[in-house]
C-alpha positions in Angstrom: 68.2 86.7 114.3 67.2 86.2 110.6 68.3 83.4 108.6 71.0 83.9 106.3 70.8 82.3 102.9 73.6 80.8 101.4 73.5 83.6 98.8 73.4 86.2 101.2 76.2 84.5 103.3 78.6 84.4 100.1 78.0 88.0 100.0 79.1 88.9 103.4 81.9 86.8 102.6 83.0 88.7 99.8 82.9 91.8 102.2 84.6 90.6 104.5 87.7 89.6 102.2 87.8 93.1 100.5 87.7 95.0 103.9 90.5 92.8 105.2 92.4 92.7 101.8 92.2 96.8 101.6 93.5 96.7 105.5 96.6 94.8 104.4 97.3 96.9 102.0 97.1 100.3 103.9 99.3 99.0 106.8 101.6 97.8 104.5 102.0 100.9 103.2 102.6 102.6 107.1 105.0 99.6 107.0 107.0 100.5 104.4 107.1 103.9 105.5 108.4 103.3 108.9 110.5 100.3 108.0 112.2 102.2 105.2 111.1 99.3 102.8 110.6 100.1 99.2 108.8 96.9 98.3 106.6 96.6 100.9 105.2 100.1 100.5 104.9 100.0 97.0 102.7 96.8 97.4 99.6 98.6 98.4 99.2 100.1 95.6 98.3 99.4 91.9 100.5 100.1 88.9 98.6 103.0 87.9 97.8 104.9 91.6 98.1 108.4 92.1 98.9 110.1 94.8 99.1 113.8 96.2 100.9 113.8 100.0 100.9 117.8 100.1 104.7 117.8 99.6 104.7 115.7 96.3 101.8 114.9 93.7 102.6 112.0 90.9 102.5 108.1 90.1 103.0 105.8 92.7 106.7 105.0 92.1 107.7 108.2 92.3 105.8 109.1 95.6 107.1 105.8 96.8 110.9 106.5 96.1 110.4 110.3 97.6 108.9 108.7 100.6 111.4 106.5 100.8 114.3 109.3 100.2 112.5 111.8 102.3 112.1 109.4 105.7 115.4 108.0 105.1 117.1 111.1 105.8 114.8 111.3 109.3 116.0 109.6 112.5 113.3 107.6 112.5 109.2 107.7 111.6 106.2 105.6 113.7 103.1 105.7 112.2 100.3 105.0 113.1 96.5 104.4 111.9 93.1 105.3 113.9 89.7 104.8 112.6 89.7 103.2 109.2 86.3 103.7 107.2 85.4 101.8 103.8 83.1 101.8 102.0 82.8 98.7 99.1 80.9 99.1 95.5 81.8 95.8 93.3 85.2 95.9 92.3 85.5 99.8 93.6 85.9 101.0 97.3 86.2 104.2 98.8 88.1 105.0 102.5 89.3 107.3 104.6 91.9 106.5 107.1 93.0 108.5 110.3 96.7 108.4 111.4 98.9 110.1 113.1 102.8 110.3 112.3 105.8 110.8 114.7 109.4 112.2 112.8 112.4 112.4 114.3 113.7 115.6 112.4 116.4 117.6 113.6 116.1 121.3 114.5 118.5 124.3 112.7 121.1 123.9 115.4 121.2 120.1 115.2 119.2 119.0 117.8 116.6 116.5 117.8 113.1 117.3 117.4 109.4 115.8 117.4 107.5 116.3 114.9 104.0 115.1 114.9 101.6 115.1 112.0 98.2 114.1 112.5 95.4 113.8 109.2 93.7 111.5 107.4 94.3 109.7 103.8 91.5 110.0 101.5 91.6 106.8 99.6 90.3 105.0 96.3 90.6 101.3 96.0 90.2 98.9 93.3 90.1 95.2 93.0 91.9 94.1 90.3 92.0 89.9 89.7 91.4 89.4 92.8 94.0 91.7 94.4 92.6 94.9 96.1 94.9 98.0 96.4 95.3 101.3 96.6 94.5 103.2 93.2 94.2 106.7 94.5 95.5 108.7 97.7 94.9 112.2 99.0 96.9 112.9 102.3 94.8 115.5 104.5 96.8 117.2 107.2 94.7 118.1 110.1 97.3 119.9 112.4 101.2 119.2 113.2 103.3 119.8 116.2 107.3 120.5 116.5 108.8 120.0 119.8 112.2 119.1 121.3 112.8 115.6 121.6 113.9 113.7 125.2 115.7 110.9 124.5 116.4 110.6 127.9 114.7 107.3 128.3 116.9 106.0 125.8 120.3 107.3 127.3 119.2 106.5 130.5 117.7 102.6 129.2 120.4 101.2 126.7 119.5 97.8 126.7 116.0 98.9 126.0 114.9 97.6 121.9 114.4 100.4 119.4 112.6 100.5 116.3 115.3 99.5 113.3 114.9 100.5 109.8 116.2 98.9 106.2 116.0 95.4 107.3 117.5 96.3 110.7 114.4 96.2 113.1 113.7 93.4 115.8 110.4 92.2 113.5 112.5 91.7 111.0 114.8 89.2 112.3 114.5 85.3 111.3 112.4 83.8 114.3 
């Protein structure tokens, strides 16, 4: 193995801190999103971010309080990231970031339903003193299912821990 120079070692460093600093910010958005909390999802991005989800196209505090209106009237959300690719230039970083998203909707007749979107989020970052964040967001929908739901398991297991949301879930708790 090659010698690193200290130079050279301060520059994977630096690498290092962006790719886990833009990580933090793109789970705390799924976070946020499944947790039904505002602040948390609005902290991965910067003042200035767009974003386009399909459904909704705007600045980032108005995608965050449609998100935030549009899950809250669900049952429940869980998502969930896959394969998360950056790719760093200075103060600038481009990604793309698989996920899939369950959504407890409910069907014309009241029932419950699954709905399952899979796609990926086409993202721009941007380091700004010292805090990377999201600065732009594409959502890409790659395919969607919509099946009834069982919630057998949870009928037939009532001591068993669900998800909460607004403040409500077992994570969320004082340890």
């Amino acid at each position: 193995m090659a010698e690193l120079s200290i130079e050279k070692l301060q520059q994977e460093i630096v690498d290092l801190a962006a790719r886990r600093d833009i990580s933090d910010a793109v789970q705390r958005y799924m976070r946020g999103l499944d947790r039904l909390d505002r602040d948390m999802q609005r902290s991965a991005f910067h003042d200035n971010a767009e974003i386009d989800c399909g459904l909704m196209a705007g600045k980032v505090d108005a995608f965050v309080d449609f998100c935030q209106e549009f899950l809250g009237s669900m049952d429940g959300s869980h998502h969930l990231l896959g394969q998360v690719r950056i790719e760093l230039d200075g103060d600038r970083a481009r990604g793309e970031c698989y996920f899939q998203a369950w959504h407890g909707t409910r069907g014309t007749d009241g029932e419950p339903r699954d709905l399952v979107i899979a796609g990926r989020y086409i993202d721009d970052y941007r380091c700004i003193d010292g805090d990377w964040r999201i600065s732009r967001r594409v959502l890409l929908t790659d395919w969607v299912t919509d099946l009834p739901a069982d919630h057998s398991f949870f009928e037939n297991s009532p001591g068993a821990l669900r998800g909460g949301r607004r403040g409500e879930d077992y994570s969320q708790r004082p340890r």
